[in-house]
N, CA, C and O of each residue as an XYZ file, in Angstrom:
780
protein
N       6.935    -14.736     15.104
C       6.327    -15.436     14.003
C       7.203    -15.289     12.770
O       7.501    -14.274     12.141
N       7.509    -16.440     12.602
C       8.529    -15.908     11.061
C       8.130    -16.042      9.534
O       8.896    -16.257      8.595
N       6.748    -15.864      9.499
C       6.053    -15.556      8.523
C       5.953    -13.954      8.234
O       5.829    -13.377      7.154
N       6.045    -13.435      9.528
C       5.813    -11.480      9.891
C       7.354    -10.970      9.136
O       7.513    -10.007      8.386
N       8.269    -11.846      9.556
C       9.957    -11.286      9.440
C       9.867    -10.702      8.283
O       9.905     -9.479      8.418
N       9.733    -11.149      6.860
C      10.168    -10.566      5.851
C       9.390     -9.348      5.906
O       9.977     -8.281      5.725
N       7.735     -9.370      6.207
C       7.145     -7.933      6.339
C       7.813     -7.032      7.322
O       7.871     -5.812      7.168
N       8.286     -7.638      8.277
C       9.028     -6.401      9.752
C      10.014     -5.573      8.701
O      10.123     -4.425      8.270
N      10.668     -6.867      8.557
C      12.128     -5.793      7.591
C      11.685     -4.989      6.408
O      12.470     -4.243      5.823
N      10.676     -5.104      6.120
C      10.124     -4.299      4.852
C       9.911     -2.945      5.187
O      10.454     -1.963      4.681
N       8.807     -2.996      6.367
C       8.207     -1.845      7.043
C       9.088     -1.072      7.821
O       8.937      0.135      8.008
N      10.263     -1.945      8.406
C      11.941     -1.116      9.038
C      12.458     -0.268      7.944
O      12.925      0.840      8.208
N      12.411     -0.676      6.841
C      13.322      0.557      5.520
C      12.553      1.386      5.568
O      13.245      2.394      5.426
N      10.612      1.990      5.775
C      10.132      3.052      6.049
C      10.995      3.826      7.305
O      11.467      3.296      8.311
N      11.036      5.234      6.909
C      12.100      6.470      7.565
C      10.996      6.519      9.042
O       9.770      6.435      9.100
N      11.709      6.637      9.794
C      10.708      7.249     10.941
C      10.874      8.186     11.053
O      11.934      8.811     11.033
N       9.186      8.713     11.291
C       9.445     10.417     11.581
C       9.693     10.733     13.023
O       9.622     11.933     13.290
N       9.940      9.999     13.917
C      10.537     10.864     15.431
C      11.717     10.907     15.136
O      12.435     10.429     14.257
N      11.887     11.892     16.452
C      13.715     11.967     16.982
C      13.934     10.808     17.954
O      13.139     10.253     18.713
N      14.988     10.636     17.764
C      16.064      9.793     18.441
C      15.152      9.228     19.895
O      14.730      8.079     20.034
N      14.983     10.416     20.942
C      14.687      9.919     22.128
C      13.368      9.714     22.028
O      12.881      9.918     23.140
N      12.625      9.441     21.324
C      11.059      9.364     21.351
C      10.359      8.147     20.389
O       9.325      8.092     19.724
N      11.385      7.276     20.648
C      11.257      5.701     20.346
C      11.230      4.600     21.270
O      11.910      3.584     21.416
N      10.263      5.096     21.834
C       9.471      3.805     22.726
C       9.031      2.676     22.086
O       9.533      1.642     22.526
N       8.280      2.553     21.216
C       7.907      1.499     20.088
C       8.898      1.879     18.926
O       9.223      3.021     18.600
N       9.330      0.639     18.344
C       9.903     -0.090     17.463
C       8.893      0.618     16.159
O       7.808      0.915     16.660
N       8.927      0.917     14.884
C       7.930      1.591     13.925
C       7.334      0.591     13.205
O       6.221      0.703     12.692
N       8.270     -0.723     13.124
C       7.903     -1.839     12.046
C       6.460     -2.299     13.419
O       5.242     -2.318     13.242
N       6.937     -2.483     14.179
C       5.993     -2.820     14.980
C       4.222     -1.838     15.427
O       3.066     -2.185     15.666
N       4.779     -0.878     15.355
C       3.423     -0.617     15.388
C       2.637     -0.077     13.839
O       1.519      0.419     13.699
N       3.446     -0.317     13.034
C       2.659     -0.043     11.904
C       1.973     -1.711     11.507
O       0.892     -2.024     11.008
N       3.153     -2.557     11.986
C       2.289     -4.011     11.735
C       0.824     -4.146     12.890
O      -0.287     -4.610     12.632
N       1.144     -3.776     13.708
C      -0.306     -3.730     15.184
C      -1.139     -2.879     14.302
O      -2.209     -3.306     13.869
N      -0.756     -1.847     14.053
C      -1.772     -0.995     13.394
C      -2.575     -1.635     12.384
O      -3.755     -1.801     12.690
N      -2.169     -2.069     11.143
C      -2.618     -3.046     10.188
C      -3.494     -4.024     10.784
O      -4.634     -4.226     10.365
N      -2.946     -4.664     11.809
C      -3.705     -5.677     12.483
C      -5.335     -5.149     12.608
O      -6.393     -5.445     12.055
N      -4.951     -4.312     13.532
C      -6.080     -3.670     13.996
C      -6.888     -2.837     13.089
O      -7.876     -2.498     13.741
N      -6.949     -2.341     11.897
C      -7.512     -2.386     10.920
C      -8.019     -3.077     10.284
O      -9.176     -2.879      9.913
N      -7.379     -4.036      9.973
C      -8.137     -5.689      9.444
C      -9.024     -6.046     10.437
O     -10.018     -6.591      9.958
N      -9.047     -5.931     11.827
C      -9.992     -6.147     12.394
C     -10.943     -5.328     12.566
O     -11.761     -5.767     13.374
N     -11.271     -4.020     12.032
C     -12.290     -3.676     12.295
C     -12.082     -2.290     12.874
O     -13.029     -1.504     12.857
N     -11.063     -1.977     13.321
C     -10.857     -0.444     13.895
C     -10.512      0.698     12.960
O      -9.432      0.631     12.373
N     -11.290      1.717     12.759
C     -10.965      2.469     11.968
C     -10.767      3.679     12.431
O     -11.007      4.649     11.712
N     -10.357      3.808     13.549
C     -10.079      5.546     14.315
C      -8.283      5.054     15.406
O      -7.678      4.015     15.670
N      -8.153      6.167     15.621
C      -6.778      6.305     16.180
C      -6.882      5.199     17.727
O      -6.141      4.305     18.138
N      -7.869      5.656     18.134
C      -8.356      4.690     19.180
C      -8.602      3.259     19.153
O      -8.069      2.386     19.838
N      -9.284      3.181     18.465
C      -9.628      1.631     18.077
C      -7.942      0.778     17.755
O      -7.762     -0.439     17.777
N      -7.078      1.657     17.524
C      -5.944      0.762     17.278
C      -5.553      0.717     18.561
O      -5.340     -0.418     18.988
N      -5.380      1.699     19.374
C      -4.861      1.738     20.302
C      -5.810      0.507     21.599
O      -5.253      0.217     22.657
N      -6.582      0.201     21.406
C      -7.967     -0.451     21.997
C      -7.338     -1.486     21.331
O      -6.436     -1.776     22.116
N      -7.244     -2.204     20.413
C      -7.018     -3.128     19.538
C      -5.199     -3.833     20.306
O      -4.847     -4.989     20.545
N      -4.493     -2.558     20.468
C      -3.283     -3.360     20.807
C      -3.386     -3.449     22.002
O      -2.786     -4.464     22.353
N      -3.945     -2.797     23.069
C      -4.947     -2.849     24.433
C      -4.612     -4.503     24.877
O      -3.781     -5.220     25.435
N      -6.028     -4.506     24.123
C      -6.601     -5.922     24.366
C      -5.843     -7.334     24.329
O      -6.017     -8.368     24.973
N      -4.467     -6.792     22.808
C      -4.244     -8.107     22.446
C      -2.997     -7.881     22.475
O      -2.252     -8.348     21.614
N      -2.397     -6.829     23.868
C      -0.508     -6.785     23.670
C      -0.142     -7.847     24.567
O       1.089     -7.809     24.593
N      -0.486     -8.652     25.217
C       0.252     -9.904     25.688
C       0.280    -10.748     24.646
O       1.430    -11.138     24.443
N      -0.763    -11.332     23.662
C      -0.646    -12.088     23.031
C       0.409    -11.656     21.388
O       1.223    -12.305     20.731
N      -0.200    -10.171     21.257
C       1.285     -9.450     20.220
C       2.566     -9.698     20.794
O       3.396    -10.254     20.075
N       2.911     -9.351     22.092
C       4.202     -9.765     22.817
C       4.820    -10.823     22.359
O       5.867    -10.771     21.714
N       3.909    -12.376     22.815
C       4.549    -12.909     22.840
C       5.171    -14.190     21.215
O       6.075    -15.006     21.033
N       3.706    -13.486     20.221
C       4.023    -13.957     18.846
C       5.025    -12.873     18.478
O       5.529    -13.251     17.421
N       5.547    -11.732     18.829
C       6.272    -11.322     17.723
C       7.194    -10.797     18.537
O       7.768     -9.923     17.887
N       7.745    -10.882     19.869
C       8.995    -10.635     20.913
C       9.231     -9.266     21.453
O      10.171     -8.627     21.926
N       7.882     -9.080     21.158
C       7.809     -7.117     21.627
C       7.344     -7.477     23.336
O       6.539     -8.359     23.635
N       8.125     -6.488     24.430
C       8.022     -6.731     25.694
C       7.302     -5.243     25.924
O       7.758     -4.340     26.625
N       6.264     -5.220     25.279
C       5.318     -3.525     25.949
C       4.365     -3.636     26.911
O       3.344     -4.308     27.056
N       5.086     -2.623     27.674
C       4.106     -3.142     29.178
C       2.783     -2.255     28.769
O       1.718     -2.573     29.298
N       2.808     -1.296     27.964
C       1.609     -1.234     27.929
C       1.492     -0.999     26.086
O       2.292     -1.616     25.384
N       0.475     -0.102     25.455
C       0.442      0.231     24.158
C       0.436      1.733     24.026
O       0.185      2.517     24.942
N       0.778      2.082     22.637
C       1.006      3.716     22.395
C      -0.406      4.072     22.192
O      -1.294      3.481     21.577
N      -0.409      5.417     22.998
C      -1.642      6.459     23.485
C      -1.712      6.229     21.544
O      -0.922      5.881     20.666
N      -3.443      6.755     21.646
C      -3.920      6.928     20.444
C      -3.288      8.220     19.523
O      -3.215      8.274     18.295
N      -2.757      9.473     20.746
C      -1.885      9.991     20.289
C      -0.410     10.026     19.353
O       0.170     10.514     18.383
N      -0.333      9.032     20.572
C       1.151      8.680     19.347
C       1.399      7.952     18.335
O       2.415      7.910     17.642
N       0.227      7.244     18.247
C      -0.405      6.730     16.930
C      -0.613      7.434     16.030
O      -0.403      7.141     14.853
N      -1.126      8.626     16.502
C      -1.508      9.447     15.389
C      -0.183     10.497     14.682
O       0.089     11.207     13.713
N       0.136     10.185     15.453
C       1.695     11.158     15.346
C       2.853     10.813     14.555
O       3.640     11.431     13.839
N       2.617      9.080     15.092
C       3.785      8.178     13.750
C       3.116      7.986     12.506
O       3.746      7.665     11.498
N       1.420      8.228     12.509
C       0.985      7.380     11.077
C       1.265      8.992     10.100
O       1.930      9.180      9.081
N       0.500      9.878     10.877
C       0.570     11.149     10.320
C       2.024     11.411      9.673
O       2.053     11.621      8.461
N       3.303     11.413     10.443
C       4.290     11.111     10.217
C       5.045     10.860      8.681
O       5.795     11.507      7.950
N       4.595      9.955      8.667
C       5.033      8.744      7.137
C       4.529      9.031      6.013
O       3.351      9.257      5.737
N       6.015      9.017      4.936
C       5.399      9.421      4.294
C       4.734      8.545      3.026
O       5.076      7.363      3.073
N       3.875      8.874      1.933
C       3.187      7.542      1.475
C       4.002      7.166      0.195
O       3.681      6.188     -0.481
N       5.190      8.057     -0.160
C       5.753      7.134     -1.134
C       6.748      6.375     -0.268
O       7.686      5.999     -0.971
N       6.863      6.064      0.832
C       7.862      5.601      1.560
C       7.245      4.229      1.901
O       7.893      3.188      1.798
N       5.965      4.275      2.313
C       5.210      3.211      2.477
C       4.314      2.457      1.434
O       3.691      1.420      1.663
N       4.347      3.077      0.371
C       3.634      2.481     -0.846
C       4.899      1.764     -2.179
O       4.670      1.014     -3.128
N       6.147      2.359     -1.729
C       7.442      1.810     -1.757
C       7.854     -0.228     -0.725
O       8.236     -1.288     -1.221
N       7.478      0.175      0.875
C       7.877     -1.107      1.377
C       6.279     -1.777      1.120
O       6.422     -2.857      1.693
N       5.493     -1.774      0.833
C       4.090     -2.689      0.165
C       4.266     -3.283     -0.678
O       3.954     -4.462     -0.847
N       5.069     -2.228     -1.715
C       5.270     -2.480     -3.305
C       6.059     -4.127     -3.260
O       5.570     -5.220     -3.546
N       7.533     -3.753     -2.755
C       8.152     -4.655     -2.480
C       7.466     -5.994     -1.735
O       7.552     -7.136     -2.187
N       6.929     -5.708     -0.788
C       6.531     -7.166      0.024
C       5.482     -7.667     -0.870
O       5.387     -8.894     -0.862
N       4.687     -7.055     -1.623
C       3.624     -8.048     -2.624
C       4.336     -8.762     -3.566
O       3.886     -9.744     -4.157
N       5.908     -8.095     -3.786
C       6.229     -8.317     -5.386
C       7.236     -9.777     -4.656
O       7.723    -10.610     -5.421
N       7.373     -9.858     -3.484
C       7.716    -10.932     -3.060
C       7.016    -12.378     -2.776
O       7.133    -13.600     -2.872
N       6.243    -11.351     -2.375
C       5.014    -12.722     -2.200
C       4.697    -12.914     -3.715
O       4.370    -14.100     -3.678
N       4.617    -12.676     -4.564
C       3.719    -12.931     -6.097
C       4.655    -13.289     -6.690
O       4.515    -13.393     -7.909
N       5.675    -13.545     -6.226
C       6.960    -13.971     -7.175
C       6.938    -15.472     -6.372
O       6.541    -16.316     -7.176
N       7.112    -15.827     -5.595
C       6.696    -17.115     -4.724
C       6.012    -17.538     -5.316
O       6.223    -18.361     -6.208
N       4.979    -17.076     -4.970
C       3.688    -17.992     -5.532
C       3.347    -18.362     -7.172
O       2.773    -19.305     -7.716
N       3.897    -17.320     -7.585
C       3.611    -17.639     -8.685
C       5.384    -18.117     -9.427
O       5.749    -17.474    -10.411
N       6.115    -18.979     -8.989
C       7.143    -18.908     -9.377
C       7.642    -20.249    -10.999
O       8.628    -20.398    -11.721
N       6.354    -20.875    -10.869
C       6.182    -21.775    -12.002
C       4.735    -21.827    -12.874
O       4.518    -22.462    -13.907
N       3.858    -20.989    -12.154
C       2.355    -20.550    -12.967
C       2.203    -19.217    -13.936
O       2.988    -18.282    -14.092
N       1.306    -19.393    -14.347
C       0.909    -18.237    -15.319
C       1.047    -16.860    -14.382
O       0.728    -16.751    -13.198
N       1.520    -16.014    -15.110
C       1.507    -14.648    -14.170
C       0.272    -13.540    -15.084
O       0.236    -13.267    -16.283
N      -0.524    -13.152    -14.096
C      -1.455    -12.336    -14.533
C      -1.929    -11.311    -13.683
O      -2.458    -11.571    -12.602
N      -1.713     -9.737    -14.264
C      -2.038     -8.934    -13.659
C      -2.764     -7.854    -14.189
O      -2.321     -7.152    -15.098
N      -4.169     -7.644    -13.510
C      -5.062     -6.612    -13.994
C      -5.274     -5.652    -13.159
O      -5.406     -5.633    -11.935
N      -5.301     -4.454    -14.365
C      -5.039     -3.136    -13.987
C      -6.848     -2.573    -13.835
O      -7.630     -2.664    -14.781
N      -7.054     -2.274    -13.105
C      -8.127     -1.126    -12.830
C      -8.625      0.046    -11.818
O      -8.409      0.014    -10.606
N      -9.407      1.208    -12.568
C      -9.019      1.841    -11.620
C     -10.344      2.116    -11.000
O     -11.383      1.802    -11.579
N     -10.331      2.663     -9.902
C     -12.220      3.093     -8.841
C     -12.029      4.288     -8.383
O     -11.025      5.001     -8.374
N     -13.207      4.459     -7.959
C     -13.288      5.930     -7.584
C     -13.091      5.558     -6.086
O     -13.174      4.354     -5.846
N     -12.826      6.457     -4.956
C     -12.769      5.695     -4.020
C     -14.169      6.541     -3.021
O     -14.503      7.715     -2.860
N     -14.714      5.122     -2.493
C     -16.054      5.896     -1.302
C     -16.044      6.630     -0.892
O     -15.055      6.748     -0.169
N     -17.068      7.883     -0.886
C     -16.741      8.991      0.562
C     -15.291     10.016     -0.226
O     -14.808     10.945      0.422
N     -14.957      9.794     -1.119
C     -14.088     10.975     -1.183
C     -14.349     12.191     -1.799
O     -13.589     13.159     -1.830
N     -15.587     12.089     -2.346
C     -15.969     13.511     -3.074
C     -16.120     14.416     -2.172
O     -16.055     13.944     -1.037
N     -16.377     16.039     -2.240
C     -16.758     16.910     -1.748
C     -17.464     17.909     -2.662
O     -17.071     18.619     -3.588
N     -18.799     17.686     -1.997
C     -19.560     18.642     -2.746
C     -19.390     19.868     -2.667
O     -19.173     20.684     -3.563
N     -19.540     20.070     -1.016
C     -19.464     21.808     -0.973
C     -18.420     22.645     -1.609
O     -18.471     23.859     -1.808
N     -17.194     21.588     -1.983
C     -16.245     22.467     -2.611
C     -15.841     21.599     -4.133
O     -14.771     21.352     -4.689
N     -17.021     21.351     -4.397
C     -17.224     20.799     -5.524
C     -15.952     19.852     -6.242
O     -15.932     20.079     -7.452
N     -15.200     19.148     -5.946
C     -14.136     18.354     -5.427
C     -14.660     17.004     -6.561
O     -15.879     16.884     -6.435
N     -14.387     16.506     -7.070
C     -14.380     14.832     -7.486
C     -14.118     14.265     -6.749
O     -13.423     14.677     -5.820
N     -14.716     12.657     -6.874
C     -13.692     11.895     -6.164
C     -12.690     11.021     -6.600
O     -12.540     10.198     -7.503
N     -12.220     11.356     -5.906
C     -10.364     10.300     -5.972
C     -10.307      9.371     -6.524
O     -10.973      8.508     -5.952
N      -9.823      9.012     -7.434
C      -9.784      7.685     -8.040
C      -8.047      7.053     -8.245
O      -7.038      7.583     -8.711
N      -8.319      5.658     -7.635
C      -7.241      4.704     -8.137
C      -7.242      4.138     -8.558
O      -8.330      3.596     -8.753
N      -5.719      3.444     -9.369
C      -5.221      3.127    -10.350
C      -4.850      1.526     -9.340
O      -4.114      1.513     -8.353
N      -5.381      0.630     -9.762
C      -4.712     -0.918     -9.096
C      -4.205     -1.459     -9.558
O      -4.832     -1.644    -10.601
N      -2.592     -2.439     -9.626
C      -2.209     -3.727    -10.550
C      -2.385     -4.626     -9.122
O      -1.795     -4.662     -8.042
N      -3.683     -5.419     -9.812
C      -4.372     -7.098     -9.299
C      -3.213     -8.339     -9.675
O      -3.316     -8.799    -10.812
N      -2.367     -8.779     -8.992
C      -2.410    -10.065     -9.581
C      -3.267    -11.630     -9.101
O      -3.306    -12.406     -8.146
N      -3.732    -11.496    -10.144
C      -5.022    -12.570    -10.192
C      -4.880    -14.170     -9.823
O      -5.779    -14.960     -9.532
N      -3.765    -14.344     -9.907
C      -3.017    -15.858     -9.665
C      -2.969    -15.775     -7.732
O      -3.517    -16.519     -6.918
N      -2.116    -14.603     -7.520
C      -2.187    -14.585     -5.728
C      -3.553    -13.906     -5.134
O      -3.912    -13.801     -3.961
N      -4.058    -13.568     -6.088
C      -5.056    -11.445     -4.798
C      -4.084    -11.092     -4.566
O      -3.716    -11.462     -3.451
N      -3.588    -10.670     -4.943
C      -2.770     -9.438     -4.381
C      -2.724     -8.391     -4.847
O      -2.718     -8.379     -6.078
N      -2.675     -7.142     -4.182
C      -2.373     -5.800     -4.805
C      -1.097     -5.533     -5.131
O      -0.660     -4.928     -4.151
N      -0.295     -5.623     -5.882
C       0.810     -5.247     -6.505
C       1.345     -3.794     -6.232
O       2.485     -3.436     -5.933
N       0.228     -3.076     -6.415
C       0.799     -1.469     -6.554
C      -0.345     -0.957     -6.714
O      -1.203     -1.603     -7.316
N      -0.668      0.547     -6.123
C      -1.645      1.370     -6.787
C      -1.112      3.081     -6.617
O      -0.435      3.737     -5.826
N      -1.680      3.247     -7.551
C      -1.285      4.865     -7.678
C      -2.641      6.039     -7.943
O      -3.667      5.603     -8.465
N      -2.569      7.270     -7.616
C      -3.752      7.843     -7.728
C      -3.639      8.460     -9.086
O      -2.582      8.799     -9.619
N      -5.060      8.589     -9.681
C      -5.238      9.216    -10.865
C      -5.205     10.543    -11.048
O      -6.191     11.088    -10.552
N      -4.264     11.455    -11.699
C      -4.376     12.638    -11.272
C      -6.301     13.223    -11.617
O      -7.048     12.477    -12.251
N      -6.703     14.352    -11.172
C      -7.828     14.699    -11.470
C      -8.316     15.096    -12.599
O      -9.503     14.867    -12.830
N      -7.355     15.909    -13.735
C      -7.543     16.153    -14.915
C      -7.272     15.694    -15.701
O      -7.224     16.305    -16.768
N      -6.907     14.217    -15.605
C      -7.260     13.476    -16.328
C      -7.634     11.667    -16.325
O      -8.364     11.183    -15.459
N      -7.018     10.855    -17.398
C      -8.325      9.899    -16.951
C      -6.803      8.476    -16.427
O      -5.691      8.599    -15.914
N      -7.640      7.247    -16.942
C      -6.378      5.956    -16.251
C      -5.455      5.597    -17.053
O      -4.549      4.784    -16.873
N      -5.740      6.308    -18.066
C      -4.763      5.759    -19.287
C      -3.229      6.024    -19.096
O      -2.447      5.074    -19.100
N      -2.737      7.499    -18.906
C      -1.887      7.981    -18.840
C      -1.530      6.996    -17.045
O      -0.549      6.257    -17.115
N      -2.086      7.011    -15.976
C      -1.666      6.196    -14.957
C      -1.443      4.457    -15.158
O      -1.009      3.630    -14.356
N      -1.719      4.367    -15.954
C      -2.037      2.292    -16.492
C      -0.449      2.853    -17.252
O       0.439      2.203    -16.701
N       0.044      3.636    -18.103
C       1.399      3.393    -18.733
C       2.873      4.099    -17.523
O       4.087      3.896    -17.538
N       2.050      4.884    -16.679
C       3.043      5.193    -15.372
C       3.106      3.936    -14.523
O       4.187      3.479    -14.152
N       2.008      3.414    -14.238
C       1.858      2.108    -13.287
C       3.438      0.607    -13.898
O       4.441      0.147    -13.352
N       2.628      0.385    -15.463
C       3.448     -0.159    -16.197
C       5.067     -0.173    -16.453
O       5.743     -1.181    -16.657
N       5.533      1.184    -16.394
C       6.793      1.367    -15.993
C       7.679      1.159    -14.773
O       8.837      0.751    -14.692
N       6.513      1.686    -13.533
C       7.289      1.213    -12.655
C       7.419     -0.424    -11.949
O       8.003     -0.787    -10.928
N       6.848     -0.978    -12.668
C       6.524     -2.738    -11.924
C       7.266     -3.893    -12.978
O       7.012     -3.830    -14.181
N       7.834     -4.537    -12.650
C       8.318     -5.854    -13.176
C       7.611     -6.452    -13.818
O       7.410     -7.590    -13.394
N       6.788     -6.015    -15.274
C       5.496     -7.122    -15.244
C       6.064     -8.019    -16.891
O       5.317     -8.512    -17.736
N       7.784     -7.974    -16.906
C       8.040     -8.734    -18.311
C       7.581    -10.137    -18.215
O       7.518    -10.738    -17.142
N       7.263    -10.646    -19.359
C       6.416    -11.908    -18.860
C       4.941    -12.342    -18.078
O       4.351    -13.363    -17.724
N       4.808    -11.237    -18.062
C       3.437    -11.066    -17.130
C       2.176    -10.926    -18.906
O       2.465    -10.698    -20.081
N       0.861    -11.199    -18.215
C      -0.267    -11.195    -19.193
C      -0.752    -10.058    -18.624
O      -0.752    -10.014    -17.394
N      -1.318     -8.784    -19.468
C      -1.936     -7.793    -18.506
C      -3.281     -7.590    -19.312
O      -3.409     -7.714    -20.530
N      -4.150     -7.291    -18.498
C      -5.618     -6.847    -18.439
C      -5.472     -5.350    -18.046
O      -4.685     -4.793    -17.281
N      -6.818     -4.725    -19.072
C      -6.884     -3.599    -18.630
C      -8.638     -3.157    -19.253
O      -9.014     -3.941    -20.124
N      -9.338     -2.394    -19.009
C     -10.636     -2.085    -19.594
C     -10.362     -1.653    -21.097
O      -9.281     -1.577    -21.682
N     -11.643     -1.392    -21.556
C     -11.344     -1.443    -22.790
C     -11.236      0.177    -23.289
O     -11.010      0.464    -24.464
N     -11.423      1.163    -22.257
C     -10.429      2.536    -22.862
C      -9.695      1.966    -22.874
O     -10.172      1.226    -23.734
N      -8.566      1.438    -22.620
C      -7.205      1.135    -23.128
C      -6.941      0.859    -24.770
O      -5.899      1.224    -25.315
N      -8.123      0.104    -25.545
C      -7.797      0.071    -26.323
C      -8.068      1.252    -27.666
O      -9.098      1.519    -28.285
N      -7.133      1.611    -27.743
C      -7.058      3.193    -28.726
C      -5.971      2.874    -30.078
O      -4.958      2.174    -30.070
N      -6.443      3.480    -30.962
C      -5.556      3.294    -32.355
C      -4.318      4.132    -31.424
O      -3.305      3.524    -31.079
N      -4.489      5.273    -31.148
C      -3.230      6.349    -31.279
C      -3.219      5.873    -29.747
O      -3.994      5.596    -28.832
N      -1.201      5.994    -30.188
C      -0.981      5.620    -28.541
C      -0.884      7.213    -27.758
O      -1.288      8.201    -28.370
N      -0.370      7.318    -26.507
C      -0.829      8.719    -25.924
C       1.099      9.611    -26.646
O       2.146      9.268    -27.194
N       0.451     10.758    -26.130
C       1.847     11.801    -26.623
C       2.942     11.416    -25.734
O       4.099     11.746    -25.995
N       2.681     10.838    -24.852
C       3.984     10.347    -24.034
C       4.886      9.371    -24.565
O       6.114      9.404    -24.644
N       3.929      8.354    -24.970
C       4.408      7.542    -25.626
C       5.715      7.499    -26.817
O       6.808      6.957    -26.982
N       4.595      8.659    -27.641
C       5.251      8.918    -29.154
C       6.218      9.533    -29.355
O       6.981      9.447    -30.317
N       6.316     10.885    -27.559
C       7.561     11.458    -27.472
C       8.833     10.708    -27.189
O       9.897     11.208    -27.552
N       8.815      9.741    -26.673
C       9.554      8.525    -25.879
C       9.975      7.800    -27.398
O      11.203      7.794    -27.484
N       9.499      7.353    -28.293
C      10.163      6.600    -29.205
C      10.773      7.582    -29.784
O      11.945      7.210    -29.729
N      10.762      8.829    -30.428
C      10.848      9.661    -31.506
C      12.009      9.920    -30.826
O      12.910     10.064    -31.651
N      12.537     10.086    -29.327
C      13.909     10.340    -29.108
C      15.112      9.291    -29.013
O      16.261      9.686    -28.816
């Protein structure tokens, strides 16, 4: 499918964590099956493995992979565990900023920043918060641009001007809630001009 290509080669610059002889599957490939099978509905090591099961003749023959069968849920778990997430939140980064540059290559560019707590991540018994991320939306494609986690001690502000640095957004319109808007900018800031 040569709509997949530019994502294959994206997900190929992620490092693989096996050795040499323990590359039976291709990595771009089963991290794209994997995805698949998430979007559909599988959310355990199995279910992917069930997922490429069912549908590796027809994966075969859209994307030129010849697997006679699919990787044990094990070794699924072994390559995802594997990877690491600035490596993969690195080839995402890139493939959205491709797609949103397409699409938006003669329209308004608009991207809003917000951040959530995420479901299910608190822990009470060890009295834990929950996790919260930091999103750049662009609103012209849906797309997620980038997200980063909020550290815990403190709040999105300081992540909305880390987010901001690392993304292409000159020319871009940005949204953000209205903590953002503060007389005093943060000490990062002020240290950054004053040098």
């Amino acid at each position: 499918m040569q709509s997949f290509e530019y994502f294959l080669s994206q997900l190929g610059t992620i490092p693989d964590p096996r050795r040499g002889q323990g590359k039976l599957y291709k990595l771009p490939h089963v991290l794209l099956f994997s995805i698949l099978a998430i979007v559909s509905g599988a959310n355990s090591y199995r279910g992917i493995r069930t997922f490429i099961k069912v549908h590796r003749q027809k994966l075969n023959k859209a994307f030129g992979t010849r697997w006679r069968k699919g990787p044990t849920h094990t070794a699924i778990r072994y390559i995802l565990q594997g990877l690491t997430a600035a490596s993969v939140e690195k080839a995402f980064r890139k493939h959205a900023a491709e797609l949103n540059h397409h699409a938006t290559a003669s329209g308004a560019r608009i991207v809003a920043l917000d951040g959530k707590a995420l479901k299910g991540s608190f822990d009470n018994f060890n009295d834990a918060r929950a996790k919260q991320v930091l999103n750049a939306f662009a609103t012209d494609t849906a797309l997620v641009l980038a997200h980063i986690e909020i550290d815990d001690k403190t709040n999105e502000i300081p992540a909305v001007q880390k987010l901001l640095e690392e993304l292409n957004v000159a020319g871009h319109i940005i949204t953000c809630d209205a903590m953002h808007c503060q007389k005093k900018p943060s000490r990062r800031r002020r240290q950054r001009t004053l040098i």
